[in-house]
TORBADREN-991164 format. One record per residue: x, y, z of N, C-alpha, C in turn; residue in three letters. Coordinates in steps of 0.05 Angstrom, whole numbers, padded with zeros to 5 digits, always signed. Atoms other than C-alpha are relative to their C-alpha. Layout:
XYZXYZXYZAla...
! end
This chain:
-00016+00018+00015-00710-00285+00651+00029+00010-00001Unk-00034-00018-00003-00634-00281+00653+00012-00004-00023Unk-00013+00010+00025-00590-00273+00592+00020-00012-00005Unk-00028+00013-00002-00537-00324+00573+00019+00001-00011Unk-00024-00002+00017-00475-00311+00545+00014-00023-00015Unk-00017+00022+00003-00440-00365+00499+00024+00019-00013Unk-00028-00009+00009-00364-00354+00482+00004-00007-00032Unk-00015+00014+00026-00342-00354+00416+00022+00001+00000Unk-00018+00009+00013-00297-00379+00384+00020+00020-00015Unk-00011-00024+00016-00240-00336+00361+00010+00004-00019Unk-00004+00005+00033-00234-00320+00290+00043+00003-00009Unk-00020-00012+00010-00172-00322+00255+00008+00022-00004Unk-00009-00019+00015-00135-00268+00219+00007-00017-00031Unk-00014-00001+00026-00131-00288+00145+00018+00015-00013Unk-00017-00008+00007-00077-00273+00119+00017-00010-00019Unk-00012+00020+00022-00046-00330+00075-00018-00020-00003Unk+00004+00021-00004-00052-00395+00057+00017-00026+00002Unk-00023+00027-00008-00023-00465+00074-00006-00021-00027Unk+00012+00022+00013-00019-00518+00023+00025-00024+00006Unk-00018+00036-00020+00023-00597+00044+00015-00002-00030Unk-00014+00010+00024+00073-00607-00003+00008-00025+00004Unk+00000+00028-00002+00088-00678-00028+00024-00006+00026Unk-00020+00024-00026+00148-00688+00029-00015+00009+00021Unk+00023-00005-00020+00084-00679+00073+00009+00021+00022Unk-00013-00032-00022+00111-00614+00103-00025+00028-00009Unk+00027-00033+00017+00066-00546+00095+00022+00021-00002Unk-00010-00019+00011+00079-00490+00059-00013+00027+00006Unk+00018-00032-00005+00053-00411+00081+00003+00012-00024Unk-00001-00021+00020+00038-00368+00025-00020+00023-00004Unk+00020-00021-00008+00013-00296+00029-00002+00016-00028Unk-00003-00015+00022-00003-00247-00022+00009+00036+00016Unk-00013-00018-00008+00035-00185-00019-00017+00034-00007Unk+00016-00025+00013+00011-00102-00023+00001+00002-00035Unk+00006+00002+00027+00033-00112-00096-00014-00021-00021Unk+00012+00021+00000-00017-00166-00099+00016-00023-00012Unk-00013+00027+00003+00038-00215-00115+00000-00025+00020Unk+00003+00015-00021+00031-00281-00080+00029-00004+00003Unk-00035-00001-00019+00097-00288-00039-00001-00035+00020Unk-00001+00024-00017+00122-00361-00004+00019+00015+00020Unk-00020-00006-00023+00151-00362+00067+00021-00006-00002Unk-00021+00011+00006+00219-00355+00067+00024+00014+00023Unk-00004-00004-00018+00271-00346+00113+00029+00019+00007Unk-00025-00031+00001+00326-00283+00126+00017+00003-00016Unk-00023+00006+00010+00375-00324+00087-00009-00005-00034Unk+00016+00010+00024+00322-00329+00030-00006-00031-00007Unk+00006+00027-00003+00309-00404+00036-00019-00004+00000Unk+00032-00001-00012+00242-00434+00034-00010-00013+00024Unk+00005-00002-00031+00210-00432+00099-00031-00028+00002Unk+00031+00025+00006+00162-00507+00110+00004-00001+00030Unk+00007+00005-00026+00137-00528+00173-00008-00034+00008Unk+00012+00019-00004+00126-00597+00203-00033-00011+00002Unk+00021+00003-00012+00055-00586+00227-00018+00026-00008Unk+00016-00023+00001-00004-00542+00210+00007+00023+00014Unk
! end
């Protein structure tokens, strides 16, 4: 009998989370080593949203 290999699927990395804010844009938010949760934000300190998952 021969053995068959199936592929998985490759896991994430958790690491944050996304939640859709009402101007249907997403938001990344991670929690930090000082277990503070932290939003994405961007060099200029701005908050950082995204069109698309």
């Amino acid at each position: 009998m021969g053995t068959t290999t199936t592929a998985r699927p490759q896991k994430r990395e958790a690491w944050g989370r996304l939640r859709k804010l009402p101007s249907k844009r997403w938001q990344a938010r991670y929690t930090g080593p000082d277990d503070k949760t932290y939003s994405a934000r961007t060099e200029d300190d701005k908050p950082l949203t995204f069109l698309t998952k």
